[in-house]
C-alpha positions in Angstrom: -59.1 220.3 86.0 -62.2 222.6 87.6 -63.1 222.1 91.2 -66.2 220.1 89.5 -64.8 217.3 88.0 -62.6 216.9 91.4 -65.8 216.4 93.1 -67.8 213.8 91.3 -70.5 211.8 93.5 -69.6 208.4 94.4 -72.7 207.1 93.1 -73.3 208.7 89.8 -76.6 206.1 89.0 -77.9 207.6 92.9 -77.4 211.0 91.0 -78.9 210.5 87.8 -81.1 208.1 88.2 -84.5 210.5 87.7 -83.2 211.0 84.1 -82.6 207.3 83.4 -86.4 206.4 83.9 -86.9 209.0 81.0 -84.8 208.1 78.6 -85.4 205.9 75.5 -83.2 204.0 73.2 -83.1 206.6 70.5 -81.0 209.8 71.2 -78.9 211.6 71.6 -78.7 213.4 74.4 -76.5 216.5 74.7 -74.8 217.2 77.8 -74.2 221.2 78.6 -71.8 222.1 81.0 -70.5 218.3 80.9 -66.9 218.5 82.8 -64.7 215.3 82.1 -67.4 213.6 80.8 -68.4 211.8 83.9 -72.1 212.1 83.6 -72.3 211.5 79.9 -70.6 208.6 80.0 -72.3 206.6 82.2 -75.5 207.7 80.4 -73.7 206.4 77.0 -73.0 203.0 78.5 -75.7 202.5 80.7 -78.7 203.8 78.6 -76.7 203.1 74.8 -77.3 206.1 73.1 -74.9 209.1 71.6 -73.8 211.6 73.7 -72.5 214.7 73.1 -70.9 217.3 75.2 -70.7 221.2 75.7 -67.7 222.6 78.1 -65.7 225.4 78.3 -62.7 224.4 80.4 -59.8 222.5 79.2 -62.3 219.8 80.9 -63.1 219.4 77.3 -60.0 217.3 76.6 -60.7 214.7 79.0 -64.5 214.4 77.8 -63.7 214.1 74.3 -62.5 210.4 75.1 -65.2 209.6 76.3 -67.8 210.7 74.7 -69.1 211.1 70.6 -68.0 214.4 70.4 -67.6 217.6 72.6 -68.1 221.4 71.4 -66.1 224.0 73.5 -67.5 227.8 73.6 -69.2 229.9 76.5 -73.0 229.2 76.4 -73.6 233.2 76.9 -72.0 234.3 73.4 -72.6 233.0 70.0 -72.8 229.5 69.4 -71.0 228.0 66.6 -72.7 226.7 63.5 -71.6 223.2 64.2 -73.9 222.8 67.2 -76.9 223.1 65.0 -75.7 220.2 62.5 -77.5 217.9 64.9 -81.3 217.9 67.1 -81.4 216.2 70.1 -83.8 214.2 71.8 -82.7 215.0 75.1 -80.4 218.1 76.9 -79.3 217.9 80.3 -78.1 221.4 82.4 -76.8 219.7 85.3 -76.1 222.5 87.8 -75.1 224.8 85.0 -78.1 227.6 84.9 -76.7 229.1 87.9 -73.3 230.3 86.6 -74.9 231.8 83.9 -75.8 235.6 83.5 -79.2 234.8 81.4 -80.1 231.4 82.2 -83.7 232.0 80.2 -81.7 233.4 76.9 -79.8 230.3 77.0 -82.5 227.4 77.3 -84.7 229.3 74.7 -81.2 228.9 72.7 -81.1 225.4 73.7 -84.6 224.6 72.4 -83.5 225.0 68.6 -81.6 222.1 69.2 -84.3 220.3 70.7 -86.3 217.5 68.6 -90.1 218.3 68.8 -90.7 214.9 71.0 -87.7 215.8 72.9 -86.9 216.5 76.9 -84.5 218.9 78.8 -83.2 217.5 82.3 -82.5 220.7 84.5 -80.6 220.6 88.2 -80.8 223.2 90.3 -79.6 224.5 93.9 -82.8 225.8 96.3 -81.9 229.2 97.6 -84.7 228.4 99.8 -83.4 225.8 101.7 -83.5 225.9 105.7 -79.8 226.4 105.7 -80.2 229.3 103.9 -83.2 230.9 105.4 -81.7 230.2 109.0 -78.3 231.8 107.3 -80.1 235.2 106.8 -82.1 234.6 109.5 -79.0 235.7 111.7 -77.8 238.1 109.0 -75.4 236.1 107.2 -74.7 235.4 103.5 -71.4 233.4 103.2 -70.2 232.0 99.7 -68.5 229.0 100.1 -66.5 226.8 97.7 -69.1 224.2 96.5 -72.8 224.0 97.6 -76.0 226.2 97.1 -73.6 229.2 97.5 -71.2 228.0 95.6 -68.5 231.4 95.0 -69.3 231.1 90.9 -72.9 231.4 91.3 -74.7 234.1 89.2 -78.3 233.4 89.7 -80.1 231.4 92.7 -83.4 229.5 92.1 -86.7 228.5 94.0 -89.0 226.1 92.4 -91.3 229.1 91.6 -89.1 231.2 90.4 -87.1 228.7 88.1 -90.7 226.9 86.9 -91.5 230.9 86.0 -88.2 231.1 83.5 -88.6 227.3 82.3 -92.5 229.0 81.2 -90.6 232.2 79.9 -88.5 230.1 77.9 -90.8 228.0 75.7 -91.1 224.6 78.2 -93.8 222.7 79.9 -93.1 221.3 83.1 -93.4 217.4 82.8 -92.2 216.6 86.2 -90.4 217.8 89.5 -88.2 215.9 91.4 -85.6 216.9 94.7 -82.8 215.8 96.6 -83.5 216.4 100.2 -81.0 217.8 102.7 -83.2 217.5 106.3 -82.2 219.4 109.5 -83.0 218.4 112.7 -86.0 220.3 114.5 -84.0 220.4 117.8 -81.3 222.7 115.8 -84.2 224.4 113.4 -86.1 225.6 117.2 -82.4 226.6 118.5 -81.3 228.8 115.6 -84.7 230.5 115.2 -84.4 231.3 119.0 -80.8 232.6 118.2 -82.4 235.8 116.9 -85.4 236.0 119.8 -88.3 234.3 117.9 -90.2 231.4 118.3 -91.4 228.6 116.5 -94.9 228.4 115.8 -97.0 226.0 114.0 -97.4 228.2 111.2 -93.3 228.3 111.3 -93.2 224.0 111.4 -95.8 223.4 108.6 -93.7 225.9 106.6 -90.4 224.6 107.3 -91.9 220.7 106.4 -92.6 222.0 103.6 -90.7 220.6 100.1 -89.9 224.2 99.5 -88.0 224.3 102.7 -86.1 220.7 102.7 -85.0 220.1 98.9 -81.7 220.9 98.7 -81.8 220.9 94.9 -84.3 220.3 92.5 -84.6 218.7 88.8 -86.8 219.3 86.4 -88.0 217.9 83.3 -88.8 219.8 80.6 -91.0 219.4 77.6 -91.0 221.7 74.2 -94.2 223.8 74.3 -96.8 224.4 71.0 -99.0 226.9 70.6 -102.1 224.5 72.3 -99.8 223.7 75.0 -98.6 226.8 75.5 -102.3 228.8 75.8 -103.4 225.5 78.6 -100.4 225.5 80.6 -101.3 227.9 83.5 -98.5 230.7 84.1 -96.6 230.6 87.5 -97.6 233.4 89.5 -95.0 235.4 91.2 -94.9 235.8 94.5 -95.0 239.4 96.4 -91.6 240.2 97.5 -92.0 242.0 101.0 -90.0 245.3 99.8 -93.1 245.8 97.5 -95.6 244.9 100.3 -93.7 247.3 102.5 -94.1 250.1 99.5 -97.8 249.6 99.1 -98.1 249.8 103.2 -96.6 253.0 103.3 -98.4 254.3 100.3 -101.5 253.4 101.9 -100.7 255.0 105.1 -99.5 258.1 103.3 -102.9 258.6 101.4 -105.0 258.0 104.6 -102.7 260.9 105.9 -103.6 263.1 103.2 -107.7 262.6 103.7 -106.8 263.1 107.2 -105.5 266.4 106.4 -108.2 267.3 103.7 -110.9 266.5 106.1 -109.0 268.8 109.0 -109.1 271.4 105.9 -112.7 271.3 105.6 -114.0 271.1 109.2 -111.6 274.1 109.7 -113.0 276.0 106.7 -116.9 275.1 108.4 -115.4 276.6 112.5 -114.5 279.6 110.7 -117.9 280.4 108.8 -119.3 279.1 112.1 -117.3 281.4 114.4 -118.0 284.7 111.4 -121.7 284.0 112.2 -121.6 284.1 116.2 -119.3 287.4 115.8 -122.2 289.3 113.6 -124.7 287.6 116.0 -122.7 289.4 119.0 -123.1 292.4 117.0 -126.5 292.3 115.9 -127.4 291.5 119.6 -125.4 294.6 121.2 -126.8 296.8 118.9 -130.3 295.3 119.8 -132.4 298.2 121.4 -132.1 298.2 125.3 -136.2 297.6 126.0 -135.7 294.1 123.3 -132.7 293.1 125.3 -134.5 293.7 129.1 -137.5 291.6 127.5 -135.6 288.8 126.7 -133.9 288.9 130.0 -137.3 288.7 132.0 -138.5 286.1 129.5 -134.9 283.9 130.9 -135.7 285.2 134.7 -139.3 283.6 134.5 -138.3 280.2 133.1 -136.0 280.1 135.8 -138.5 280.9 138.2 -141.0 277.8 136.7 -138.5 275.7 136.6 
């Protein structure tokens, strides 16, 4: 038995509930990653359609009871011929994506089996979440045994970043939804102190942000076509601060190199400058001694009007 199938939630209708409202009676559905069958089976009872299963522990043996059938192989090698004997209307990755290697290769492996009018369900963890950022915020980055840094983790998501691979992959996003894990603003203001800052109200209308409170999101996605595909606008990634810190220092470097080429050319126009006072001097002392005593008295009687 995996540490998943230990802890199911105690209200699995409280857990799946966003997929319900998008399910219709025709089928089936296939669940990847599907444990005991827990999931499955309430969606086989509650909704009435087939349900299939995908699971790679010897969970398999306990969701074959319960559900129409259950195919056992790891997702990130080749998938047998007897997955493709049937199309689905619906998939559902339910917390699954992140112990994967290639999450991307496998949903665009996932969408053969896909009927064209079909949906994919996807659950994710938000690496984004205040506990995390207030985590690394004091220099920490602790696995733990289940959660957002759950110790089998591969991959961690933000809504950007997984709406960027769903895109990659061949979906449309239909719809959004998140389970929210709030903290306290009285702890927030004390941990951000912790490290010597202080909370701002551009720091508060970040951290109220969805981005900041959904502890996981779920997503559903829809097949894309070629018309679909060209209208759907691509997410833009954001600009990680190791690149902004790059470009920064390449700015400052080439404002120090036209420094120094300017330096070069003033110094090149002092020298010509100074060459030209030298012959000057010399013209001037070689200058016969009546020129040089006219010039003088020229200097003394402008003196004397002035």
């Amino acid at each position: 038995m995996s540490k998943y199938s230990e802890n199911i939630p105690g209200d699995i209708k409280s857990a799946i509930g966003w997929m319900l409202d998008e399910l219709e009676e025709d089928g089936p559905l296939l669940d990847v990653g599907c444990s005991t069958g827990y999931f499955g089976s309430f969606i086989k009872n509650t909704a009435g359609i087939q349900v299939f299963g995908i699971e790679v522990s010897k969970d398999a043996e306990k969701a074959r009871k319960v559900l129409d059938g259950v195919y056992s192989f790891d997702l990130e090698k080749e998938w047998p011929s007897e997955v493709y004997e049937r199309n689905y209307k619906y998939i559902f990755f339910g917390d699954v994506l992140e112990h994967l290697k290639d999450p991307e290769k496998v949903l665009k492996q996932a969408s053969k089996l896909l009927k064209k009018n079909g949906k994919v369900f996807v659950s994710i963890p938000n690496i984004a979440h205040m506990s995390i950022r207030l985590e690394l915020l004091s220099g920490n980055f602790q696995y733990e045994k289940m959660g957002i840094l759950d110790n089998t983790h591969l991959k961690y998501f933000t809504k950007n970043s997984f709406s960027g691979i769903a895109q990659s992959a061949g979906y449309n996003i239909k719809s959004i939804n998140y389970t929210l894990d709030e903290y306290p603003s009285r702890f927030i203001k004390k941990q951000v102190e912790k490290s010597g800052l202080k909370t701002t109200d551009k720091f508060w209308s970040l951290a109220d942000k969805v981005e900041a409170r959904a502890y996981q999101y779920k997503f559903v996605l829809t097949p894309q076509d070629e018309q679909t595909a060209r209208k759907d606008p691509k997410v833009s990634k954001p600009k990680k601060p190791v690149l902004e810190r790059d470009n920064f220092i390449n700015d400052l470097q080439q404002q120090v190199k036209n420094l120094r080429q300017h330096a070069q050319e003033q110094a090149k126009i002092i020298d010509h400058q100074q060459k030209e006072i030298k012959e000057l001097d010399r013209i001037w002392y070689r200058a016969p001694r009546k020129a040089i005593n006219a010039v003088s008295e020229i200097k003394r009687k402008i003196r004397t009007k002035n």
